[in-house]
C-alpha positions as CSV (number, residue, x, y, z in Angstrom):
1,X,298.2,278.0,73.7
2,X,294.2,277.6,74.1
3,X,293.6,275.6,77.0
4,X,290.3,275.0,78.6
5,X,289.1,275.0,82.5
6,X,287.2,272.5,84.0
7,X,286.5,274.7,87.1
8,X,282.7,275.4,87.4
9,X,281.1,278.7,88.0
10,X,278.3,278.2,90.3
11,X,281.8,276.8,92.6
12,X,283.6,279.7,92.5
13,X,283.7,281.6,95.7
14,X,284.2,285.1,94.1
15,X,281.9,285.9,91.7
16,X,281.6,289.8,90.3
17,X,281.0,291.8,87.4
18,X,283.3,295.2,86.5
19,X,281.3,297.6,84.6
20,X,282.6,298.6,81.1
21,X,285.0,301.4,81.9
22,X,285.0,300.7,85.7
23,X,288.1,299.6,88.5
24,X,288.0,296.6,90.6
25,X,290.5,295.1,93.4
26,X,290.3,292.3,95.0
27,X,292.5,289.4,97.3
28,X,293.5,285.9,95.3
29,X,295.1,284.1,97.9
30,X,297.7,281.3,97.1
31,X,296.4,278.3,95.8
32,X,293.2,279.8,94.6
33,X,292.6,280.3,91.2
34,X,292.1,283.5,89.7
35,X,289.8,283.8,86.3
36,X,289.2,287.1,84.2
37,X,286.0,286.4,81.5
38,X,285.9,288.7,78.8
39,X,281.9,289.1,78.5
40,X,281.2,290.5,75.4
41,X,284.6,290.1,73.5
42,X,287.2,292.4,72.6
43,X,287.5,294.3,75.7
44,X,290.7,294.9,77.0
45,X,291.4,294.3,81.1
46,X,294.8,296.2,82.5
47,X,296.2,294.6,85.3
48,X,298.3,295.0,88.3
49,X,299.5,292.4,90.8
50,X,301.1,293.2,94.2
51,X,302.2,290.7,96.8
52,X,299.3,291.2,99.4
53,X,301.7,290.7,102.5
54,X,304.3,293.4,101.2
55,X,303.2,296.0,98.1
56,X,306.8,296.7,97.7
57,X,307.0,293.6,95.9
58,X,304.9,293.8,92.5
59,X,304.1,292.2,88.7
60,X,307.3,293.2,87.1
61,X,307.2,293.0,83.1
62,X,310.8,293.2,83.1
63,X,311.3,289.9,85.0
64,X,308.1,288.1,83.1
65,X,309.2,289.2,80.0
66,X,313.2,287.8,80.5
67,X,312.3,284.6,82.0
68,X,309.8,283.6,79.3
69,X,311.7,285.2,76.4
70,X,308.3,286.0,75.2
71,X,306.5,289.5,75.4
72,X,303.0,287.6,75.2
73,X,301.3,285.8,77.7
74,X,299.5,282.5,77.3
75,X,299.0,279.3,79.1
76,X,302.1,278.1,81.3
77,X,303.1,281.4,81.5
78,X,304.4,282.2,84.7
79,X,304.0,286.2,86.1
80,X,307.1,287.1,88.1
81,X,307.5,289.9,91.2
82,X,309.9,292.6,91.1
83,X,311.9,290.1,93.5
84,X,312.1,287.2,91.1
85,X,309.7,285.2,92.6
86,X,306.2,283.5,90.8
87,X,303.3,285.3,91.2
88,X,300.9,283.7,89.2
89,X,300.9,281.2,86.5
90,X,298.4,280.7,83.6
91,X,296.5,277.5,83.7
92,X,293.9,278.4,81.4
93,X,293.5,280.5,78.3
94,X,290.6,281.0,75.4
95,X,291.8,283.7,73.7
96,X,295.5,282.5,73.4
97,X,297.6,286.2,73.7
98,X,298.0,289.1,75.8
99,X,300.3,291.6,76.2
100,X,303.0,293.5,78.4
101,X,304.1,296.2,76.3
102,X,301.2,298.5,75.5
103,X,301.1,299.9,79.1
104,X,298.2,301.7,80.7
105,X,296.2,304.8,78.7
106,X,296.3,307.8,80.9
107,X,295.6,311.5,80.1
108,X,299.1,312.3,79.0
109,X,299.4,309.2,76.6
110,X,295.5,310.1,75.1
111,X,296.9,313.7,74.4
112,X,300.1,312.8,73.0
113,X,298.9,309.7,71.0
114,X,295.7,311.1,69.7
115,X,294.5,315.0,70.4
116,X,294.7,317.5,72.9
117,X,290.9,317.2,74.0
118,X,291.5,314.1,75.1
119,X,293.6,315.1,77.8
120,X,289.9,314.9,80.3
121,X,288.7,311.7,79.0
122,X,289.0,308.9,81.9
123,X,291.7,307.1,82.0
124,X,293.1,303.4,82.6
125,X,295.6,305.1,85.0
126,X,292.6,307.2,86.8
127,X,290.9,304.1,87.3
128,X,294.0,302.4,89.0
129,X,294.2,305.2,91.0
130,X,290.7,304.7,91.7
131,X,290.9,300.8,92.7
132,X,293.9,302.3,95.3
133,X,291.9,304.2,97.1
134,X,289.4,301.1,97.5
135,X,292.3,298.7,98.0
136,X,292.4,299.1,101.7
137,X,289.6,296.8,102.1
138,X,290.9,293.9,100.3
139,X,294.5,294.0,102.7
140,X,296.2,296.5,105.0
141,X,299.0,297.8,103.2
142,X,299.1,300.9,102.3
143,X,300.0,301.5,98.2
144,X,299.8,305.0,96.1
145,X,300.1,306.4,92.8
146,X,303.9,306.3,93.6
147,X,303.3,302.5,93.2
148,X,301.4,302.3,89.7
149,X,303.6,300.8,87.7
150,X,304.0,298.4,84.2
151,X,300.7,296.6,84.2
152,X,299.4,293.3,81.8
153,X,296.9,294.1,79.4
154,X,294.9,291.0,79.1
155,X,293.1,290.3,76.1
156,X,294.5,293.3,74.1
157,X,296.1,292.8,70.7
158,X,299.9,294.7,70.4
159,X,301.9,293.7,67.8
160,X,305.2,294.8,67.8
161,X,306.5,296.6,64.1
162,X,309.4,295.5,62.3
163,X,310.8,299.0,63.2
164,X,310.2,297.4,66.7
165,X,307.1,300.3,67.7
166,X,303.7,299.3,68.8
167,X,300.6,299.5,67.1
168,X,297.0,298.7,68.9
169,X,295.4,296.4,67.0
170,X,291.8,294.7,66.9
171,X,291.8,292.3,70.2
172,X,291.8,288.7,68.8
173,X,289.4,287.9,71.9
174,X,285.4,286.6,71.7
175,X,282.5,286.7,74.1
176,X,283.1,284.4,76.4
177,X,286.6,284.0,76.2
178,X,288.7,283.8,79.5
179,X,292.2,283.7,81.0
180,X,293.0,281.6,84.5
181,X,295.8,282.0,86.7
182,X,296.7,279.9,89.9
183,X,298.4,282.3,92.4
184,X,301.7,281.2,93.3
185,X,301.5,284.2,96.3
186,X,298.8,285.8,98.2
187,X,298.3,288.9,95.3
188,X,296.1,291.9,95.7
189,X,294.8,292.4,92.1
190,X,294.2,295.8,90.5
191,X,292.7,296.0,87.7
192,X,291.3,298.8,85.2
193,X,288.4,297.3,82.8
194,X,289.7,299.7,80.2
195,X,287.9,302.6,78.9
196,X,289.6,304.1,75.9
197,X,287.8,305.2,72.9
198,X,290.2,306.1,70.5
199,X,291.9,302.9,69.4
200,X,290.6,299.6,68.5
201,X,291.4,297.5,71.8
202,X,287.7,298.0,72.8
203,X,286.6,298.0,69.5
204,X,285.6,301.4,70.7
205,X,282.8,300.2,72.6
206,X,284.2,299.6,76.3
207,X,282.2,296.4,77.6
208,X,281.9,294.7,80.6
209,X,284.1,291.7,82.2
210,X,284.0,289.0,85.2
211,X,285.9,288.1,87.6
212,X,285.8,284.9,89.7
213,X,288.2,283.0,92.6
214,X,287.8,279.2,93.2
215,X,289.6,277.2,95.9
């Protein structure tokens, strides 16, 4: 469901740009509100969450996907831990869709799904692994590769086939568009501003996004 926000930017209190292609990890703490702008349009955002007081305790797509009986995302959605509990919910969306099925590229999935030189080309999984080893900053647990798991892909177009596959579609998003969540949980955020190149989820031209935290 499109729903606007009336939350201004010159308020928010975080306030960054992720290059096209690029990681980035931050703290939302509970209460705040959590927004993800999709700059140009058509860019696709993959996204962890982990509870910021114990990393054991993550997004699970398993629990989201159950409780809403829905395998996309919109406003009122609520994004549930591995534990059950609410991690975030969506106040706010512009682009009306995202999904939890399409998973993370990685160098494995580009050689498999597309050609064997692909295997080098970076990666959303490379950049998560990236954003780990700068996570330390944003709190003081410790997480690894070990703890990559199912991620969101905001903005990114996955219709599911009759024959109940996947195909990667053109992203229904715009410049400008956004997606808002109110964290129900301190979360650290992961996230991988995706650069793949060889299906249309960038519209093969990786581009980049903002991020922003109000009180």
């Amino acid at each position: 469901m499109l729903t606007k926000s009336k939350l201004k930017i010159d308020q928010a209190v975080i306030n960054e740009t992720c290059a096209a292609g690029e990681p980035w990890s931050g703290l939302v703490k509970k209460g705040q509100t959590f927004r993800i702008l999709d700059l140009e349009g058509n860019q696709a955002v993959d996204t962890l969450f982990y509870n910021a007081n114990n990393t054991e305790e993550r997004y699970s797509a398993t629990d989201t996907i159950q409780r809403q009986e829905q395998i996309y995302l919109t406003t009122g959605s609520v994004l549930y831990s591995s534990e059950g509990n609410p991690m975030l919910t969506i106040i706010a969306d512009t682009c009306g869709r995202h999904d939890t099925l399409g998973g993370a590229c990685a160098a494995e999935s580009n050689t498999v799904r597309y050609d064997l030189a692909k295997r080098p080309m970076h990666s959303c999984r490379d950049n998560f692994m990236h954003a780990i080893n700068h996570s330390a900053h944003v709190c003081d647990l410790e997480i690894t590769k070990r703890d990559i798991s199912a991620n969101i892909n905001f903005f990114m177009n996955v219709p599911v086939t009759e024959e109940g596959g996947l195909s990667f579609a053109d992203s229904i998003s715009g410049s400008g568009k956004y997606v808002e969540m109110r964290a129900e949980m301190d979360v650290l955020v992961l996230i991988s501003n995706c650069p793949q190149l060889n299906n249309p989820c960038n519209a093969y031209n990786p581009t980049p996004i903002q991020l922003l935290v109000w009180n």
